[in-house]
N, C-alpha and C positions, 0 to 999 in steps of 0.2 A: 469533738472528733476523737479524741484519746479514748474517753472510756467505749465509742464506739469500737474503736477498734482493736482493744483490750476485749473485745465483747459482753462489755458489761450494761449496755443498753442495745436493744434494737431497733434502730429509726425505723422498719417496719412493722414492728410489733403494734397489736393494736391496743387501747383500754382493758378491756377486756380482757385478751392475755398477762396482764399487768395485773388484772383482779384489780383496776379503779373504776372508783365509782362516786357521788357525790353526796351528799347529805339531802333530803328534800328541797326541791324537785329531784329523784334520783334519776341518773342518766336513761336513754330508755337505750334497746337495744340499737337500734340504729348511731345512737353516740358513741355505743363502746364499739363501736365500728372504727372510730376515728384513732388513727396509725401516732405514733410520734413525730414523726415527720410531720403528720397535719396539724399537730398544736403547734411545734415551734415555728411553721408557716401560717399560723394566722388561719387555717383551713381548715380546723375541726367538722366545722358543722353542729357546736355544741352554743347554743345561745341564751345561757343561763343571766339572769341577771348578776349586775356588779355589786359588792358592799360598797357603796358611795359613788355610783352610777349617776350623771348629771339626766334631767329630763332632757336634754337632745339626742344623750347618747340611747336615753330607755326608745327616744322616737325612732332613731338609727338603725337599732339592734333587729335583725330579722328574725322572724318566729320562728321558734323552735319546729323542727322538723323539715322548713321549710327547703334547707340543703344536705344533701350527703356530705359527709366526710372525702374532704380533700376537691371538691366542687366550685366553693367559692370564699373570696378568700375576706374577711373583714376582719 
């Protein structure tokens, strides 16, 4: 909340604005759609695989593209 409102982050700013982006698979444009607020809630809509990902979680994970940003929340 501080550096919020020191205005050093924008919980609506989105990826993009930030210039982030990921190493292969790189994000596609609809990921850097996704705001600050919907990473720290869980509601990206970015469904990259994990480095040490269990096979339930890989069963789990919904397909990429499958949701917008701030939609739904996993």
């Amino acid at each position: 909340m501080e550096y919020m409102l020191k205005g050093k982050i924008n919980l609506l700013a989105t990826l993009d604005d930030y210039g982030i982006d990921d190493y292969s698979p790189q994000l596609t444009e609809l990921e850097k759609r996704a705001r600050v607020i919907d990473l720290l809630e869980a509601k990206s809509g970015i469904y990259h695989a994990a480095a040490y990902e269990t096979k339930g979680m890989k069963q789990k994970r919904p397909m990429r593209g499958s949701h917008a940003p701030g939609e739904f929340w996993y």
